[in-house]
C-alpha positions in Angstrom: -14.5 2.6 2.6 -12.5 -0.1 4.6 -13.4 -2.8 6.8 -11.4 -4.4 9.4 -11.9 -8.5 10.2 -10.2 -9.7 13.3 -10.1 -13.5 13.2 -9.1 -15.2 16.7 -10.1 -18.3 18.7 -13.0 -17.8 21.0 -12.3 -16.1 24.2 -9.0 -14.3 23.0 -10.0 -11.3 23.1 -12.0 -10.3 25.8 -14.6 -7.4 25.5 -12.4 -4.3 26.8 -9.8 -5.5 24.2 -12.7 -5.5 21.7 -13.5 -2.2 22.7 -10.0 -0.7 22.7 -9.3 -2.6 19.3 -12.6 -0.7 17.3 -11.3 2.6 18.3 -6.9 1.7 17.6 -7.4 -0.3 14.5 -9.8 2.0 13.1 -6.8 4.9 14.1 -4.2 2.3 12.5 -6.0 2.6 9.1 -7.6 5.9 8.9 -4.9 8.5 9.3 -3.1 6.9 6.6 -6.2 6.5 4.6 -7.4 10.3 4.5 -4.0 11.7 5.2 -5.5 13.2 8.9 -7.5 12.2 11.8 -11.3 13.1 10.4 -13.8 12.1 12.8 -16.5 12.4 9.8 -14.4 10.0 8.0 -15.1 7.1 11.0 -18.1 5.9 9.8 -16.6 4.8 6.5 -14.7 2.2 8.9 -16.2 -1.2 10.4 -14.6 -3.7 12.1 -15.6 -7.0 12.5 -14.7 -9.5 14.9 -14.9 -13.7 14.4 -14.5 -16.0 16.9 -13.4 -19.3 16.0 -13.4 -22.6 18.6 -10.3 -24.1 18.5 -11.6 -27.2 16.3 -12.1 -24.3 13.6 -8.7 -23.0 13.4 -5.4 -24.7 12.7 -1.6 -24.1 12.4 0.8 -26.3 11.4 -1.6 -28.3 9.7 -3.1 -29.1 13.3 -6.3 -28.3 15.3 -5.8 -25.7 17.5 -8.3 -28.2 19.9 -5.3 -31.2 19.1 -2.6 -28.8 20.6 -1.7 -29.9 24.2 0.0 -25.7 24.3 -2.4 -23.7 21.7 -0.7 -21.2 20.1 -1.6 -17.6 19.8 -3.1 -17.4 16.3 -4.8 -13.6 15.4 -5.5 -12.7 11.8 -6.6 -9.1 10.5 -7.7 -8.3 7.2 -7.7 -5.0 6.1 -10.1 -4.4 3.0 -10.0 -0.6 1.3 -10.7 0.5 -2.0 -8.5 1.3 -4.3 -6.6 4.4 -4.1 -3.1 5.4 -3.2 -1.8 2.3 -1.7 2.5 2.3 -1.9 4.0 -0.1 -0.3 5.5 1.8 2.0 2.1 3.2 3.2 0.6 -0.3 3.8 4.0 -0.9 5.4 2.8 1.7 8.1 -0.7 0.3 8.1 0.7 -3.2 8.8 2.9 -1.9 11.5 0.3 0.5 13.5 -2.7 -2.7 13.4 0.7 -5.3 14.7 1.7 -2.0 17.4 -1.9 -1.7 18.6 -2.9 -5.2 18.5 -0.2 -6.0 20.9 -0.7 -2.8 23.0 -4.8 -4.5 23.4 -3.2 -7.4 24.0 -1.1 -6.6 27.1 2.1 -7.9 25.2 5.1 -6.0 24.6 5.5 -7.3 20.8 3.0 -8.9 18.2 3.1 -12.8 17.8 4.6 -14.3 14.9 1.5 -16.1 14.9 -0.3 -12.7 14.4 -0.8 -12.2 10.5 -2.2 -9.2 8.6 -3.7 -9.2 5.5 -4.0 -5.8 3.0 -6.7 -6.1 0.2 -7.0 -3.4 -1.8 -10.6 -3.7 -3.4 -10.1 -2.9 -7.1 -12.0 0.3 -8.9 -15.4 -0.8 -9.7 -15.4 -4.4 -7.1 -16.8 -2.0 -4.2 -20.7 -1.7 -3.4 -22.5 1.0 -1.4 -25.1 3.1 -1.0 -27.1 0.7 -3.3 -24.6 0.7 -6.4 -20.8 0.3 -6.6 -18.7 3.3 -5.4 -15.5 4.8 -6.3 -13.0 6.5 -4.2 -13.0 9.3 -6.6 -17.0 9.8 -5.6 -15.4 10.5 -1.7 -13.1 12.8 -2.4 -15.3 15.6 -1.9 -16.1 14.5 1.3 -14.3 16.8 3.2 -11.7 14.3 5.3 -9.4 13.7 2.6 -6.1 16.1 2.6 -5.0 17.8 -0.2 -2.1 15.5 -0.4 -4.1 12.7 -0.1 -6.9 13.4 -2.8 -3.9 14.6 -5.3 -2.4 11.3 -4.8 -5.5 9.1 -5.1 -6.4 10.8 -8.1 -2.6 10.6 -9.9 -3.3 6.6 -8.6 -6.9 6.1 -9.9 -8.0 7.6 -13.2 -11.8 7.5 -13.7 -13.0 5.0 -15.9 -13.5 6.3 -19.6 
């Protein structure tokens, strides 16, 4: 159901700020998904880290490898399918993966350098389970609220 990329030059993030970071971004995204911490919904989640070397990742139109002071550069994509995604509840997604990124991090706010990137994967564009899933198809699952399943359905109509 959603999948979590953290992009950062090599050696940022160490392994016990991996480990903390699969557990608190996956947290970040999944009580807003499903409406309710669901430990059955956790496998839907995976999170996958890149490490870049410096002479792969630039800002300011410059090598992070020509930099005499590198700067701090983390990006996080957050790909879900499509459901019900208001603004104001990828608001709160954005804000939790920023709030626990930094709490990994050891820093008392996120970078400005720190981006985050919501996709939502339109109806149909999503492929599981060999054949393409729809939300609607998860509903059923048992993690979803009631809240939660009324407003994914009000948001996605199945196809006709």
């Amino acid at each position: 159901m959603t999948i979590i990329t953290v992009t950062a030059p090599a050696g940022r993030l160490d392994l016990v700020q991996r480990r903390v970071l699969a557990e608190s971004l996956t947290d970040a995204v999944l009580v807003p998904e499903v409406g309710q911490d669901a430990p059955a919904a956790r496998m839907g989640f995976q999170l996958h880290f890149h490490d870049l070397p410096p002479d792969r990742m630039a800002i300011g139109g410059r090598l992070l490898s020509d930099q005499s002071t590198p700067r701090d550069i983390i990006v996080v994509t957050i790909a879900v399918m499509n459901a019900a995604w208001p603004a104001e509840v990828r608001a709160e997604v954005i804000r939790n993966v920023l709030a626990r990124l930094a709490d990994a991090c050891g820093v008392s706010a996120p970078s400005p350098t720190w981006w985050v990137n919501f996709e939502i994967i339109d109806e149909g564009s999503w492929g599981s389970r060999g054949g393409v899933l729809s939300i609607l198809q998860l509903l059923d699952s048992g993690v979803f609220t009631p809240e939660r399943i009324e407003a994914i359905r009000a948001a996605i109509q199945p196809p006709a």
